[in-house]
VEXMAR-521226 format. One record per residue (C-alpha): residue in three letters; x, y, z. Coordinates in nm, 4 decimals, padded with zeros to 6 digits. Layout:
REM VEXMAR-521226
ALA | X | Y | Z
...
//
This chain:
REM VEXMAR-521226
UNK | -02.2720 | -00.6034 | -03.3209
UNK | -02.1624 | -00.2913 | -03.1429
UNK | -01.7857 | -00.1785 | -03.0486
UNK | -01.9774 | -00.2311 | -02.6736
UNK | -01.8425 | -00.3783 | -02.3937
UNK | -01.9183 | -00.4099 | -02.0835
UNK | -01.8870 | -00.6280 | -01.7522
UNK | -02.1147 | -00.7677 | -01.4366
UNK | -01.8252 | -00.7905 | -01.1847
UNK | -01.9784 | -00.9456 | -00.8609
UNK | -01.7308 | -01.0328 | -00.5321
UNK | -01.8219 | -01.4196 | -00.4405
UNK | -01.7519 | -01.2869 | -00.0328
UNK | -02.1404 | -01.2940 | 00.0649
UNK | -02.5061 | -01.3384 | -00.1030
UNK | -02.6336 | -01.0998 | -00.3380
UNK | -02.8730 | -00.8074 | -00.2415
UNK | -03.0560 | -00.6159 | -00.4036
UNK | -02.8298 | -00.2788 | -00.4333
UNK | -02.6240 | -00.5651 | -00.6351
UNK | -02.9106 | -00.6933 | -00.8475
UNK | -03.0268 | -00.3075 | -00.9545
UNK | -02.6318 | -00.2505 | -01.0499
UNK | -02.6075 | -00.5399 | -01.2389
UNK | -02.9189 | -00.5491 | -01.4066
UNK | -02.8187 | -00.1834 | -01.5745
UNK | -02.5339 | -00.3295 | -01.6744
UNK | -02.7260 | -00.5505 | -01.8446
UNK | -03.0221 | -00.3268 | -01.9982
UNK | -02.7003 | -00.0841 | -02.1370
UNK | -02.4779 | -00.3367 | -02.2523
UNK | -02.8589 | -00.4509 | -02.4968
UNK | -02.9237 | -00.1390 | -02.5594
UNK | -02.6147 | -00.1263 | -02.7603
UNK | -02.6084 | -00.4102 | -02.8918
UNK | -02.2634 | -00.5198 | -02.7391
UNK | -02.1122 | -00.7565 | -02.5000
UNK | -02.1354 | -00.8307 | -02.1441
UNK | -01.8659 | -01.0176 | -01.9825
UNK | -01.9124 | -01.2020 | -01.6519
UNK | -01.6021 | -01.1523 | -01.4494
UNK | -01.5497 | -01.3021 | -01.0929
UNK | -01.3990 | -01.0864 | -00.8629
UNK | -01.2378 | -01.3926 | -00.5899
UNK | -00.9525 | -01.2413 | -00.5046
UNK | -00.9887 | -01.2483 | -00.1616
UNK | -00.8559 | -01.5718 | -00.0182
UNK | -01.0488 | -01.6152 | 00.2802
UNK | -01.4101 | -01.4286 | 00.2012
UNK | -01.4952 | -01.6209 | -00.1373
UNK | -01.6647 | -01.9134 | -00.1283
UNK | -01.7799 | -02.1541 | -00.4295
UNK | -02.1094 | -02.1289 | -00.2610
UNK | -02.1628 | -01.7951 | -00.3437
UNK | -02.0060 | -01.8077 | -00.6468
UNK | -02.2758 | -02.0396 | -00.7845
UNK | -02.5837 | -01.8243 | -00.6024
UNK | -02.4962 | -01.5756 | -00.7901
UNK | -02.4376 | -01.7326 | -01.1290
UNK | -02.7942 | -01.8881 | -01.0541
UNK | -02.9398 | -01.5732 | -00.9644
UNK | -02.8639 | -01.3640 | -01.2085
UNK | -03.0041 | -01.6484 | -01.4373
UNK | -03.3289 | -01.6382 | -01.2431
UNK | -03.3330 | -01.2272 | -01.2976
UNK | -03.2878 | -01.2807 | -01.6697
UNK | -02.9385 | -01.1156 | -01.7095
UNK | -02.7803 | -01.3442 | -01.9937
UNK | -02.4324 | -01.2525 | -02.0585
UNK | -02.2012 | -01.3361 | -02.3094
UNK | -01.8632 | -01.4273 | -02.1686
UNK | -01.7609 | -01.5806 | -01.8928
UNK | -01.8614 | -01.8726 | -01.6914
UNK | -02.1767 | -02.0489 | -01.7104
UNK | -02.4231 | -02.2566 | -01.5137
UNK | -02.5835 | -02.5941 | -01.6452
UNK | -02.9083 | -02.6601 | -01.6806
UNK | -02.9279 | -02.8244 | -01.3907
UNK | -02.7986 | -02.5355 | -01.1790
UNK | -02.5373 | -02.7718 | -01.0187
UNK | -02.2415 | -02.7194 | -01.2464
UNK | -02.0430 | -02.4536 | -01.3973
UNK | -01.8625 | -02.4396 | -01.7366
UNK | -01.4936 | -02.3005 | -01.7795
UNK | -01.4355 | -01.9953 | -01.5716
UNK | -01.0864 | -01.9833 | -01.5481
UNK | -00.9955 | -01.7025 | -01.7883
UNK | -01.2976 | -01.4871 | -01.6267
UNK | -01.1747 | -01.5497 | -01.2140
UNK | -00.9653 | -01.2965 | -01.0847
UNK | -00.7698 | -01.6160 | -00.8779
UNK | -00.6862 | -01.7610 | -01.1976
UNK | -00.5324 | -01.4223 | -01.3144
UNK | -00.2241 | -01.3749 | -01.1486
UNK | 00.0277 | -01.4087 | -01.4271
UNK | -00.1262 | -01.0540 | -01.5602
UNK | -00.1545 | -00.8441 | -01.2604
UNK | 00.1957 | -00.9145 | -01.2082
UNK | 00.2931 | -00.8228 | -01.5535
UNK | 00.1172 | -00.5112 | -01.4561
UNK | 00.3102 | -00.4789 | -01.1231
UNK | 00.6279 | -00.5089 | -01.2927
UNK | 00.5677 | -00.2512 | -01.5298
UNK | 00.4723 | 00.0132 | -01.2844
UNK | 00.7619 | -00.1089 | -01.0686
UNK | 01.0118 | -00.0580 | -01.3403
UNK | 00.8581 | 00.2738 | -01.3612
UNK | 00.9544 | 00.3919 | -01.0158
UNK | 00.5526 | 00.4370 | -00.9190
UNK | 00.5747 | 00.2078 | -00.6477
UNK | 00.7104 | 00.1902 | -00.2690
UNK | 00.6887 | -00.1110 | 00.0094
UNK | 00.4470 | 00.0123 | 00.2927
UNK | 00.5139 | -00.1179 | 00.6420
UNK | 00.2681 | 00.0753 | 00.7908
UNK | 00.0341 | -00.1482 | 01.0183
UNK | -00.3732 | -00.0907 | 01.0173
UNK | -00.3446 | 00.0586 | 01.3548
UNK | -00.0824 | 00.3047 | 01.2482
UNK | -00.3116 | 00.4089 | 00.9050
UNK | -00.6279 | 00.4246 | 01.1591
UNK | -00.4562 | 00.7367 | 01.2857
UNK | -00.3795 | 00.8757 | 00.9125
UNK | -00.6629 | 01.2074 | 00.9281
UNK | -00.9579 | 01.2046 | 00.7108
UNK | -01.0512 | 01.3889 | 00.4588
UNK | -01.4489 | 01.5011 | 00.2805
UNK | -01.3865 | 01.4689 | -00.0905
UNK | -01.7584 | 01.5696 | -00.1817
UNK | -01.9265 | 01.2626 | -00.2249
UNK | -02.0595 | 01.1557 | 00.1094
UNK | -01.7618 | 00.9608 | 00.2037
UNK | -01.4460 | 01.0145 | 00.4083
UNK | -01.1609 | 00.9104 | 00.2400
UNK | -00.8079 | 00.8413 | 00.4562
UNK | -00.5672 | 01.0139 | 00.3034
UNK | -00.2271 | 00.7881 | 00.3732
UNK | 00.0386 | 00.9935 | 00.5589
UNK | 00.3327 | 00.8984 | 00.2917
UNK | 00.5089 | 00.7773 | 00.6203
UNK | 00.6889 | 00.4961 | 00.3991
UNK | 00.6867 | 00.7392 | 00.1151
UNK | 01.0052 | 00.7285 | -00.0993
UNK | 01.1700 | 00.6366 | -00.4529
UNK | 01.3533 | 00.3945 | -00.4687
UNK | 01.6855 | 00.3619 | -00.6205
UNK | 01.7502 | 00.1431 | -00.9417
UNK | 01.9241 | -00.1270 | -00.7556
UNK | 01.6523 | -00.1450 | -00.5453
UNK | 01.4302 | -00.1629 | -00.8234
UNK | 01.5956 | -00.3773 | -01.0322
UNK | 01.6360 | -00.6225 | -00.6698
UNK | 01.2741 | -00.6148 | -00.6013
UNK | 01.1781 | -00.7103 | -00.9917
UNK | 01.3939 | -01.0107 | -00.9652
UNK | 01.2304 | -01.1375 | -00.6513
UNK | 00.8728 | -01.0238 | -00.7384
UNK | 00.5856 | -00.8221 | -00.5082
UNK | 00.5014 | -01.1143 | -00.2317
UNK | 00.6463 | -00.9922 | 00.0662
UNK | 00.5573 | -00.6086 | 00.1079
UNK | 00.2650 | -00.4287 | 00.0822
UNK | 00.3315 | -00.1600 | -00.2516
UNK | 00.1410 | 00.1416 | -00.2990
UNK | 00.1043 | 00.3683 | -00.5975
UNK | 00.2749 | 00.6791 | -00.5432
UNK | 00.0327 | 00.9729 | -00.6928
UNK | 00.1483 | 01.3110 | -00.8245
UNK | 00.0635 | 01.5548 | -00.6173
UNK | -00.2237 | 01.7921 | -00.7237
UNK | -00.2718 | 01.5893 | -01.0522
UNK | -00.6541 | 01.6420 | -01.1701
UNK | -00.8545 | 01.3151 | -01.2517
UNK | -01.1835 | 01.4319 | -01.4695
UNK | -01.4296 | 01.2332 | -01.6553
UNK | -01.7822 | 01.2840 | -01.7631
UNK | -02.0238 | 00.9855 | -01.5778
UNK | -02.2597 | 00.8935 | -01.8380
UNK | -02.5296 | 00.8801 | -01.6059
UNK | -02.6519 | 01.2367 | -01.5938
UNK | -02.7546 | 01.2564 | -01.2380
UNK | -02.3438 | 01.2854 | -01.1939
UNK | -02.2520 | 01.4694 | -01.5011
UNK | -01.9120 | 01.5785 | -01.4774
UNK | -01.6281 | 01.4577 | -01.2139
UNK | -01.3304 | 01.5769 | -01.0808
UNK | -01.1095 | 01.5026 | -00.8722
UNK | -00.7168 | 01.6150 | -00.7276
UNK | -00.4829 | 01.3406 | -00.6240
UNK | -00.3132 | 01.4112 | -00.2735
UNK | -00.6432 | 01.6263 | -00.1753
UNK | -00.9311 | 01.3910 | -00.2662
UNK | -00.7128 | 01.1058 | -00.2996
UNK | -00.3948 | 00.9512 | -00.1508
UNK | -00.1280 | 00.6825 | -00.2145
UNK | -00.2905 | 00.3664 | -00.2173
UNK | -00.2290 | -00.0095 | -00.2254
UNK | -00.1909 | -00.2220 | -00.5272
UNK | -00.0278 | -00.5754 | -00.3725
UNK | -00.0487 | -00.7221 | -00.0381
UNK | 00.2677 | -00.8596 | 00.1325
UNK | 00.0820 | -01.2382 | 00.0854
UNK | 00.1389 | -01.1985 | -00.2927
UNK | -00.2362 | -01.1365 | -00.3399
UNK | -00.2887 | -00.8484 | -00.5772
UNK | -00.5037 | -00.5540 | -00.4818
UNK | -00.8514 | -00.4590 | -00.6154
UNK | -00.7408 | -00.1757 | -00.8139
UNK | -00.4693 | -00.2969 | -00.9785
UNK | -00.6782 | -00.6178 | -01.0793
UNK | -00.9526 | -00.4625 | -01.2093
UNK | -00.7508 | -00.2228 | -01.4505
UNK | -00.5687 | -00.5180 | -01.5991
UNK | -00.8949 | -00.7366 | -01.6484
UNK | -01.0930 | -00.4252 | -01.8087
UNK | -00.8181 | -00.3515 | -02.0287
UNK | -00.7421 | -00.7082 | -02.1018
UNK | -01.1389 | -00.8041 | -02.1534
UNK | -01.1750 | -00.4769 | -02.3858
UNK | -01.4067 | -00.3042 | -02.1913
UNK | -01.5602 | 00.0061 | -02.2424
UNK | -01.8181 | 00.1118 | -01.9896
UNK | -01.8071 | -00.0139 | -01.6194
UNK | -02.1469 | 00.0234 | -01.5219
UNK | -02.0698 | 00.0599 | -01.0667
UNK | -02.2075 | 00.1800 | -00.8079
UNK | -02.1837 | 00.5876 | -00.7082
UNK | -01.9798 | 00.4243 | -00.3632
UNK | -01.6715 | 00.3675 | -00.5967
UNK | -01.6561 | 00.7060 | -00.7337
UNK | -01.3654 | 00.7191 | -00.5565
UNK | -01.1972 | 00.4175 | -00.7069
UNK | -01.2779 | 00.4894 | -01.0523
UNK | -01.0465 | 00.8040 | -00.9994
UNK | -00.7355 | 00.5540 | -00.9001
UNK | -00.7940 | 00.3796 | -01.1741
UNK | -00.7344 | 00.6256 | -01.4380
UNK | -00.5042 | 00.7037 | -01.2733
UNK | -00.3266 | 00.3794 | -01.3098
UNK | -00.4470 | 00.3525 | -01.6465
UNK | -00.2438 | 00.5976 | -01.7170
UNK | 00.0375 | 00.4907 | -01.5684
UNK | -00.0383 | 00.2372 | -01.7712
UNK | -00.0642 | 00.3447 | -02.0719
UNK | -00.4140 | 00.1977 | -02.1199
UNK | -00.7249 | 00.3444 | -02.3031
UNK | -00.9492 | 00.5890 | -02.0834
UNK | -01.2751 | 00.3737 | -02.0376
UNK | -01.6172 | 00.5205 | -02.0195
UNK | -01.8087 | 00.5021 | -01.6471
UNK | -02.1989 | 00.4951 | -01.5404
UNK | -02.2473 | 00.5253 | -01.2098
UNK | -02.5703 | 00.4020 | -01.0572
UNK | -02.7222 | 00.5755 | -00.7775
UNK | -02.7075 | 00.3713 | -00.3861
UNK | -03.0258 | 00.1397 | -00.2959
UNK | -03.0565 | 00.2215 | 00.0809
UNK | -03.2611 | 00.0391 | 00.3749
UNK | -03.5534 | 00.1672 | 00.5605
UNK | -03.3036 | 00.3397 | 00.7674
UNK | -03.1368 | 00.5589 | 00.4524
UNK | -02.8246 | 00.3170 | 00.4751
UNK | -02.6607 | 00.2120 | 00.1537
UNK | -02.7241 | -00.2278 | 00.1696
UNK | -02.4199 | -00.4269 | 00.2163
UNK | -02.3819 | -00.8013 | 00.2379
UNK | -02.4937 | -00.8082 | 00.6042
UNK | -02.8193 | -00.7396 | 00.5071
UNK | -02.9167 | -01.0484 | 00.4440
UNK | -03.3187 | -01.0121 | 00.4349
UNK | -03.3025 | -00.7988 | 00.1342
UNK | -03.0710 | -01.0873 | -00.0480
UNK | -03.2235 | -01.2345 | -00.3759
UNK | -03.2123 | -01.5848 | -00.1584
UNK | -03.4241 | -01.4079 | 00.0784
UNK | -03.6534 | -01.2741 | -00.1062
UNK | -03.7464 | -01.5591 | -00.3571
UNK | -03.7730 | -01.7217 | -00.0130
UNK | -04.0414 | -01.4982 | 00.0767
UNK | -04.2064 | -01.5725 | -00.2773
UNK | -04.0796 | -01.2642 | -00.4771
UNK | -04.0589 | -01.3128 | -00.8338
UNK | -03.8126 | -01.1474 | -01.1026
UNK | -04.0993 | -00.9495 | -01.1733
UNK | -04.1418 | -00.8209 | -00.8378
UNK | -03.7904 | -00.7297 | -00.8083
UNK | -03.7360 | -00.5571 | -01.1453
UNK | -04.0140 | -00.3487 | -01.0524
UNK | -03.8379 | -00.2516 | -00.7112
UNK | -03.5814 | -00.0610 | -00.8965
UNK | -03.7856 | 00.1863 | -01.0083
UNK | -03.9385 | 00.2411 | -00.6923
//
């Protein structure tokens, strides 16, 4: 078996669709093709979007597409149980994101934000090239902290404040995508790119920060994404880095769109797997939509 990894990350917040299925079933196809590992890894870190409901769709549905994967959790024959999942939820993880929050802490990287959503709504907006605006924060709560402060906030932990990730200023983020219909990346932190949040004041840890702790922890080494989170895989080498973690590798798959040229999000529920096997479609008939 191959040095391989990689990692079929869904969000348990809404039904699967098929911009989902097409990114997860490359994952899938690459991960074979090199005769590696995929990990299942549940991204229910939101509180109040995931549901257990959706959780087991998609196990299920993945299933019925024919991705087999080779951690994580399971689903029984039956379809009405699942094995151990624990080490593979991002819930169940929070003992390592904060390890990972303390260690950037210690560093000085962070800073409590008190800015409220209305007050960031004004922040301006900024093209960074690929087809979406990203809001560059303001730095309005921008400042180091001193070591007493520091050393205060380490004994009491993250819950409480909302921390961002202070970014250097003209620091270039490049990697190579390994899909070749996006080639070479680049980006500039504080032009493309601004501070951004890595723990939410109800001790809930955010996506970024997460995900660089379980793909370093799980031993990845290509996320397979969609093009949409371009954007994020630039913050996260950037706190791999900060880190000190290994560079990962990165595929980014290209947007399925609706008949209006819209990329599909979880409100679209006709084109969800569950709506669609509704309708009769087979795994077949969806494979062979990718390519279309």
């Amino acid at each position: 078996m191959s040095a391989y990894r990689g990692r079929i990350a869904p969000s348990p917040s809404g039904l699967m669709h098929l911009g989902h299925a097409r990114t997860f079933w490359i994952a899938y196809q690459r991960a074979v093709s090199a005769g590696g590992v995929l990990i299942f890894r549940n991204e229910d870190l939101d509180p109040e979007r995931s549901r257990l409901e959706f959780f087991r769709a998609m196990l299920e549905e993945l299933s019925w597409l024919g991705i087999r994967w080779q951690e994580g959790p399971v689903l029984s024959p039956l379809g009405k149980e699942v094995g151990p999942h624990a080490p593979y939820s991002q819930s169940a993880r929070g003992e390592f994101y904060l390890v990972a929050w303390r260690e950037l802490m210690a560093r000085g990287d962070l800073y409590p934000c008190a800015c409220s959503r209305k007050e960031l709504a004004l922040a301006a907006s900024a093209p960074h090239g690929h087809g979406v605006a990203e809001q560059i924060y303001p730095g309005t709560c921008r400042r180091a902290l001193s070591a007493s402060e520091i050393c205060e906030w380490l004994e009491r932990g993250p819950a409480g404040a909302n921390w961002r990730f202070r970014l250097t200023d003209g620091e270039p983020i490049a990697f190579t995508d390994n899909n070749p219909g996006f080639g070479e990346q680049s980006f500039v932190a504080g032009r493309d790119l601004g501070d951004f949040p890595v723990w939410r004041r109800d001790g809930v840890p955010a996506y970024q920060l997460a995900v660089v702790g379980d793909d370093a922890a799980m031993r990845v080494t290509e996320v397979v994404r969609g093009a949409d989170l371009l954007l994020s895989t630039a913050r996260q080498i950037l706190l791999q880095r900060a880190l000190g973690l290994p560079a990962l590798e990165y595929f980014h798959c290209e947007l399925v769109k609706d008949a209006d040229g819209q990329r599909l999000a979880k409100r679209h529920d006709a084109l969800s797997l569950r709506a669609l096997r509704a309708e009769g479609w087979t795994p077949e008939r969806v494979l062979a939509s990718f390519s279309t």
